[in-house]
C-alpha positions as CSV (number, residue, x, y, z in Angstrom):
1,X,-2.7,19.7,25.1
2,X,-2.8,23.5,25.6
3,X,-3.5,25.8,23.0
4,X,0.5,27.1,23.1
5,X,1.7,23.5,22.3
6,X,2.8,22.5,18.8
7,X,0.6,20.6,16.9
8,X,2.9,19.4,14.4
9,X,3.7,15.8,14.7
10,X,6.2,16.1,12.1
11,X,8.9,18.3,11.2
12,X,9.2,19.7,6.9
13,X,12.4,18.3,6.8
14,X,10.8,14.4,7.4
15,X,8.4,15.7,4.9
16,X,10.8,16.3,2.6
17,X,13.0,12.7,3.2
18,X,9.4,10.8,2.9
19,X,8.6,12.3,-0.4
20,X,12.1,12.1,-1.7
21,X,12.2,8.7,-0.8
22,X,9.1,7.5,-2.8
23,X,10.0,9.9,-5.7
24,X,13.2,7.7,-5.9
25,X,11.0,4.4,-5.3
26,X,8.4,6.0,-7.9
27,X,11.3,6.4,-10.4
28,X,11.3,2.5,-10.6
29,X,7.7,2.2,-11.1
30,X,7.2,4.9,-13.8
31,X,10.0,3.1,-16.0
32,X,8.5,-0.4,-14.8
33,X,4.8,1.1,-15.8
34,X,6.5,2.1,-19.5
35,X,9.0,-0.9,-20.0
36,X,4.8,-3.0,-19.4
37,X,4.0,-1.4,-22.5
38,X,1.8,1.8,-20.8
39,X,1.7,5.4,-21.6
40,X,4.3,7.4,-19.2
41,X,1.0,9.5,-18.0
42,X,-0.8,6.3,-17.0
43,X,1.6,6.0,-14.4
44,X,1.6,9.7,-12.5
45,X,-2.3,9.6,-13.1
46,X,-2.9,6.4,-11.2
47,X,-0.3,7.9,-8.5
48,X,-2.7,10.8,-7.8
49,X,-5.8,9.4,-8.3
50,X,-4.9,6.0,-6.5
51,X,-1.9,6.8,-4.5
52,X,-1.4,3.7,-3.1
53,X,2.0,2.4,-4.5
54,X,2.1,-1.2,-3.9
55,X,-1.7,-1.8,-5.6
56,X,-0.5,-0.1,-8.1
57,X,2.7,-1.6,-9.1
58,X,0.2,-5.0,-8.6
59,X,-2.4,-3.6,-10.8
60,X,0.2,-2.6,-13.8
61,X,1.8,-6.1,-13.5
62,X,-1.0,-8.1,-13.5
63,X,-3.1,-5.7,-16.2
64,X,-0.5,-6.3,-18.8
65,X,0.6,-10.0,-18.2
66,X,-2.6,-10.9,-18.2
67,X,-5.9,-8.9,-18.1
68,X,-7.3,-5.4,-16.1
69,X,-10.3,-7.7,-15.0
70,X,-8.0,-10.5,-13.4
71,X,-5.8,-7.3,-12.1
72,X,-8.5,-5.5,-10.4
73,X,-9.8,-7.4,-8.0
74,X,-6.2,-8.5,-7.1
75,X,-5.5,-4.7,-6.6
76,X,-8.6,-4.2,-4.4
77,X,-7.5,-6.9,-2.7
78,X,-4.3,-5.0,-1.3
79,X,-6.1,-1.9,-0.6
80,X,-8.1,-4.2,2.1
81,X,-5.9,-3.1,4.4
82,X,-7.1,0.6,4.4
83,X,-10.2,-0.2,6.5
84,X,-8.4,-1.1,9.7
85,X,-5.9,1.8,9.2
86,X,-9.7,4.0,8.9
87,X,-10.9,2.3,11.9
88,X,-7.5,2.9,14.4
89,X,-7.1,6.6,12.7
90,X,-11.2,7.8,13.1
91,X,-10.5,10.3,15.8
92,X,-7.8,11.8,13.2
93,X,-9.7,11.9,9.9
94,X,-11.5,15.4,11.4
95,X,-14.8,16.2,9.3
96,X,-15.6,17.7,5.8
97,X,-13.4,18.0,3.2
98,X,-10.4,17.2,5.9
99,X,-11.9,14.1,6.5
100,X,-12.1,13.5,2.8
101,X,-8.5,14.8,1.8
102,X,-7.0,12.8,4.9
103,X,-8.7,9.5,3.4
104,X,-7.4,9.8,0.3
105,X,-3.6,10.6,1.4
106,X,-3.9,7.8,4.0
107,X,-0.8,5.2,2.7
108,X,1.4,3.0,4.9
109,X,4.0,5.9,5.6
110,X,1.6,8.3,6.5
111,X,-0.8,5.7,9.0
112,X,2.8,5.0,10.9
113,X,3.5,8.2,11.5
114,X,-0.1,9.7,12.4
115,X,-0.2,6.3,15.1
116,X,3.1,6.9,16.6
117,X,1.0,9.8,18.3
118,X,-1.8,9.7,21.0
119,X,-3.1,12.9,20.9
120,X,-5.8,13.2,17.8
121,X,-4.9,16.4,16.4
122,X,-1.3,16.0,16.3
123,X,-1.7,12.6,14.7
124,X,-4.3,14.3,12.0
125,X,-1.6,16.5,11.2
126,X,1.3,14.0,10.5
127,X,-1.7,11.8,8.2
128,X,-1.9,15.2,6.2
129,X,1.6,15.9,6.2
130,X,3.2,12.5,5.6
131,X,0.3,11.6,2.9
132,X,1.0,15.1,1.1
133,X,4.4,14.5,1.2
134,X,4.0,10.9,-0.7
135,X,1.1,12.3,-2.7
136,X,3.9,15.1,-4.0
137,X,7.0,12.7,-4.3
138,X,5.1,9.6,-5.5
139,X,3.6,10.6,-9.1
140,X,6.9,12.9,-9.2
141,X,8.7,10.1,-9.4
142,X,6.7,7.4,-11.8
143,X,6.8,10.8,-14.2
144,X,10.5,10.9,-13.9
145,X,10.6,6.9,-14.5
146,X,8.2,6.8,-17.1
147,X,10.5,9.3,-19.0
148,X,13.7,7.7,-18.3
149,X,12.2,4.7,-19.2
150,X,11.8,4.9,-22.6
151,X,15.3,5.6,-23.3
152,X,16.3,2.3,-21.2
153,X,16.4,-1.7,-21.5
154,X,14.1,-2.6,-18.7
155,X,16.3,-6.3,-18.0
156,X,19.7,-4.9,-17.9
157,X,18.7,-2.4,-15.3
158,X,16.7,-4.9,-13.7
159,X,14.0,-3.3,-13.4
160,X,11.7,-6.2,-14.5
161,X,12.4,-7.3,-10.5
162,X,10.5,-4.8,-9.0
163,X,7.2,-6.4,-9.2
164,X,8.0,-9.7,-7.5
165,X,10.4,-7.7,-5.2
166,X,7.3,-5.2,-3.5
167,X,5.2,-8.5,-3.2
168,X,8.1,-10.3,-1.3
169,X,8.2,-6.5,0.7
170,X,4.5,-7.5,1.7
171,X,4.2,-10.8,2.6
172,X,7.4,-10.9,4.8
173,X,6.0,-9.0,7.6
174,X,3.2,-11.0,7.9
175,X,5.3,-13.9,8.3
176,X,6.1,-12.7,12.1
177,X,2.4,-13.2,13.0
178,X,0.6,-16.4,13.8
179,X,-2.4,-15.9,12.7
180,X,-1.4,-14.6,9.4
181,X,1.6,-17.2,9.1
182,X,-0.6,-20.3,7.6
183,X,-2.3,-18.4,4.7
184,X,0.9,-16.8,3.7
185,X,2.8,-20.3,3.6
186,X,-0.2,-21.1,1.7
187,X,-0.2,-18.8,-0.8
188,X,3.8,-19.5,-1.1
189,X,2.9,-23.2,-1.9
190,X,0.4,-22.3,-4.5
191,X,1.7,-19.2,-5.8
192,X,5.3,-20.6,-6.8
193,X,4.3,-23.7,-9.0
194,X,1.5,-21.5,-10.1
195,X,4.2,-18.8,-11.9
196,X,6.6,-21.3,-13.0
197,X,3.1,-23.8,-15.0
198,X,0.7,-20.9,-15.6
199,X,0.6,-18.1,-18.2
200,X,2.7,-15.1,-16.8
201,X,0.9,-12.8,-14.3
202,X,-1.2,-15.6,-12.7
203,X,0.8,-16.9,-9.9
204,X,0.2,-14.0,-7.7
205,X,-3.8,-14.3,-8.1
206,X,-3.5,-18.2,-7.8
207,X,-2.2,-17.4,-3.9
208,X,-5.6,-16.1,-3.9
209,X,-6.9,-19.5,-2.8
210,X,-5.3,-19.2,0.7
211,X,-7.7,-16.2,1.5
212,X,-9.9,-18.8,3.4
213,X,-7.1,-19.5,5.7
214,X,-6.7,-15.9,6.8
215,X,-10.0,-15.4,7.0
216,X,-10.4,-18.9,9.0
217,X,-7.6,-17.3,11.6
218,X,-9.1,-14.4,12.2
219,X,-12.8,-15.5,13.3
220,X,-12.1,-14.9,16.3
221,X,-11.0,-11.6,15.8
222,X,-14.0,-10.4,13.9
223,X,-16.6,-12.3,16.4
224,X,-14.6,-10.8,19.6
225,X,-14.9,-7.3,18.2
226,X,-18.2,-7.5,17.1
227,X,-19.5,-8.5,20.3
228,X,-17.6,-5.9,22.4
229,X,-18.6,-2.7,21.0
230,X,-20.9,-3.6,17.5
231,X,-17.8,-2.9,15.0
232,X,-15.3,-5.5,13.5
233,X,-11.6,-5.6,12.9
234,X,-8.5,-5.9,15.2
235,X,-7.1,-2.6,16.3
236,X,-3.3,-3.7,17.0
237,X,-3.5,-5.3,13.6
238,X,-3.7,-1.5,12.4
239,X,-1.4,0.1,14.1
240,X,1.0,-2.7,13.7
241,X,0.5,-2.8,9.9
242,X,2.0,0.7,9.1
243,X,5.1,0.6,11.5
């Protein structure tokens, strides 16, 4: 790319529609975070510290139904995905502090955008712009909700379906791919009897057990890798993961 060439990958205006979008998406998650029996600041805080909106919204279910030990790891667990988004974006992170700030803001939104490009600098700049964008609208939002919340009744809004509705969000794309297929079936079949016998808040960690089948499905993957260039993970399994 010449010098005279815009580096922008992405225009204000999609900025603008991204973080509007999770500020709206946030709203739901601030009131769910406060109708769970939370401070409204807990919400906003975990936004900018965590930013990462789905492990979230898993952490604050789980925490309350149950306990923030059981959450945790649970919420960790979701967050796996960041380390093949790091691996496909590397040329893109930059160095120093950019490195550091484009980590942080590196969510599903932001990783589709920055690998719809092939040149490095343009995608480093739609990771920091899309993951600004979220990192603005995001915690915007759960403030909002967490406000709005305490005014509201949580059921007759039906809000109390957001939880099990971004874990359905989650698993459905993985449904399209074979090797993920088996473990998610198998967490289905565990997971389901698990919510309606267990205390609530443990049928999502009891789909847990079907970890081995993932992990059993993607040997190959991990060995292939390993021995082609010394690293691990599955580069299309990024760049598909985001889109």
């Amino acid at each position: 790319m010449s010098s005279g060439q815009r580096t922008d990958a992405v225009s204000l205006r999609t900025v603008a529609m991204i973080s509007l979008s999770m500020a709206l998406v946030g709203v739901a998650y601030g009131a769910m975070s406060v109708g769970a029996g939370l401070p409204v600041w807990v919400a906003p805080l975990l936004g900018v510290v965590v930013l990462a909106g789905s492990s979230e919204m898993l952490y604050v279910g789980l925490a309350t139904a149950t306990s923030p030990w059981l959450a945790l790891p649970a919420a960790l667990l979701v967050n796996v995905r960041h380390v093949p988004y790091g691996m496909a974006l590397r040329p893109a992170l930059g160095q120093g502090a950019t490195r550091a700030y484009r980590a942080h803001v590196m969510n599903d939104e932001a990783v589709a955008f920055a690998l719809a490009e092939r040149d490095p600098e343009r995608s480093g700049s739609a990771l920091t712009r899309i993951g600004t964008g979220v990192l603005i609208g995001w915690p915007a939002g759960a403030l909002a909700g967490g406000l709005l919340g305490r005014g509201i009744d949580q059921y007759a809004f039906g809000l109390d379906a957001i939880f099990p509705a971004v874990i359905l969000a989650l698993v459905l794309p993985a449904l399209k791919r074979a090797r993920l297929r088996p473990a998610v079936i198998g967490a289905a079949i565990v997971s389901v009897p698990a919510a309606l016998l267990l205390p609530e808040g443990l049928g999502p960690l009891a789909g847990v057990l079907a970890l081995p089948l993932a992990l059993w499905r993607s040997r190959e993957v991990f060995v292939g890798r390993g021995e082609d260039d010394g690293s691990f993970g599955d580069p299309d399994e990024g760049s598909g993961a985001g889109r």
